[in-house]
C-alpha positions in Angstrom: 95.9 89.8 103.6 93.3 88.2 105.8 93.0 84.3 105.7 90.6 82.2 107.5 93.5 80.8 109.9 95.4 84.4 110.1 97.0 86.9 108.7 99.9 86.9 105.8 102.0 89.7 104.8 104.6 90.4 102.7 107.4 93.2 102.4 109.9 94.2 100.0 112.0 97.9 99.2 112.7 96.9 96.0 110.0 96.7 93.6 109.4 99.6 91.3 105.6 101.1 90.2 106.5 104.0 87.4 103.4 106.1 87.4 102.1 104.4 83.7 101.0 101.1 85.9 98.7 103.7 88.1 97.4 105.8 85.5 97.0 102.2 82.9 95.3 100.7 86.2 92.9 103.6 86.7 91.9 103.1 82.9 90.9 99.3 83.5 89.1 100.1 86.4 86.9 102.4 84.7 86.5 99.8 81.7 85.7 97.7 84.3 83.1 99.8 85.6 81.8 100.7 82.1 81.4 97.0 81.7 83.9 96.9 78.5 86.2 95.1 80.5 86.5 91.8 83.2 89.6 92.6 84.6 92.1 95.0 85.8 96.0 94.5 86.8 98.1 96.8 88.7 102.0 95.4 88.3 105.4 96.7 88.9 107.7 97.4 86.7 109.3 94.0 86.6 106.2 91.9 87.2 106.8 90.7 90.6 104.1 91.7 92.7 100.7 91.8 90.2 97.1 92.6 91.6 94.6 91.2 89.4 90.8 92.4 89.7 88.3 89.9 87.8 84.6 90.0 87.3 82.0 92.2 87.7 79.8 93.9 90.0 78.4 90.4 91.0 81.1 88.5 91.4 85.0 90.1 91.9 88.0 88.3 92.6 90.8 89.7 93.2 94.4 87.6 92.5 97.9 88.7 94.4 100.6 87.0 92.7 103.8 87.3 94.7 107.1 86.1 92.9 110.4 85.9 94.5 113.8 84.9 93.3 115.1 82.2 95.7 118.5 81.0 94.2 118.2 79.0 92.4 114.6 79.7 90.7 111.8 81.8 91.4 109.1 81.2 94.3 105.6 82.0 93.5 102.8 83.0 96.4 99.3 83.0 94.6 96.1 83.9 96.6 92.6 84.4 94.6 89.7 85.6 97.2 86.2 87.1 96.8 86.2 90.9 97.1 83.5 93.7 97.1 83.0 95.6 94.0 82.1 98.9 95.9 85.5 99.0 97.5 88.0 97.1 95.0 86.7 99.2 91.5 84.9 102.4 92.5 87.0 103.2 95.8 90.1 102.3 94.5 90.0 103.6 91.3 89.1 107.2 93.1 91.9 106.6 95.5 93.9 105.5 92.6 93.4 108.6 90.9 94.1 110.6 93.6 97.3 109.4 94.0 98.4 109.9 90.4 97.2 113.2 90.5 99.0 114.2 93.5 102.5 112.6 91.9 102.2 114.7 88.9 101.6 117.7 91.4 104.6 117.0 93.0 107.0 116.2 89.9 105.7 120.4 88.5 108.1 122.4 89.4 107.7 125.2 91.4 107.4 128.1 90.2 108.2 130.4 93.9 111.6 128.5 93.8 112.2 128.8 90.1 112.5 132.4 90.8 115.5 131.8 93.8 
């Protein structure tokens, strides 16, 4: 994520998307786009990395909520910047749907080996 003084990032192995949160994300965006809805979230499993899209095509903001259990309570990183619309709803949501569509490719099984 680009800052005004730098750069943050942020890594983790453990967090979990099930394909729902894509294919449930891909539905808000196209609300969103529509103009039915002001806001999209794409979250894991167990809601500790959230991407929140709010607006419309005027005016999008886009919120990454970081949480992060630090014994002995949780640590919270919150960042809310200005994003274009062109790029966060209609690119992602194509890339988003490209993505889903190549998972469910790839959980079909195939039918050369089926035959093996």
């Amino acid at each position: 994520m680009r800052h005004p003084t730098g750069t943050c990032s942020y890594s983790a192995n453990d967090l979990y998307f099930d394909l729902e949160s894509f294919e449930r994300f891909s539905e808000e965006l196209q609300r969103l786009q529509q103009g039915l809805r002001q806001e999209a979230e794409l979250k894991d499993v167990g809601q500790m990395v959230a991407l929140r899209l709010a607006g419309d095509s005027r005016k999008l903001l886009a919120t990454l909520d970081v949480r992060e259990y630090l014994a002995p309570s949780m640590a919270t990183l919150n960042a809310t910047f200005e994003v274009d619309y062109d790029l966060f709803v209609n690119k992602l949501r194509r890339e988003i749907d490209r993505f889903v569509e190549d998972i469910r490719q790839a959980e079909l099984p195939n039918p050369e080996r089926a035959g093996h």
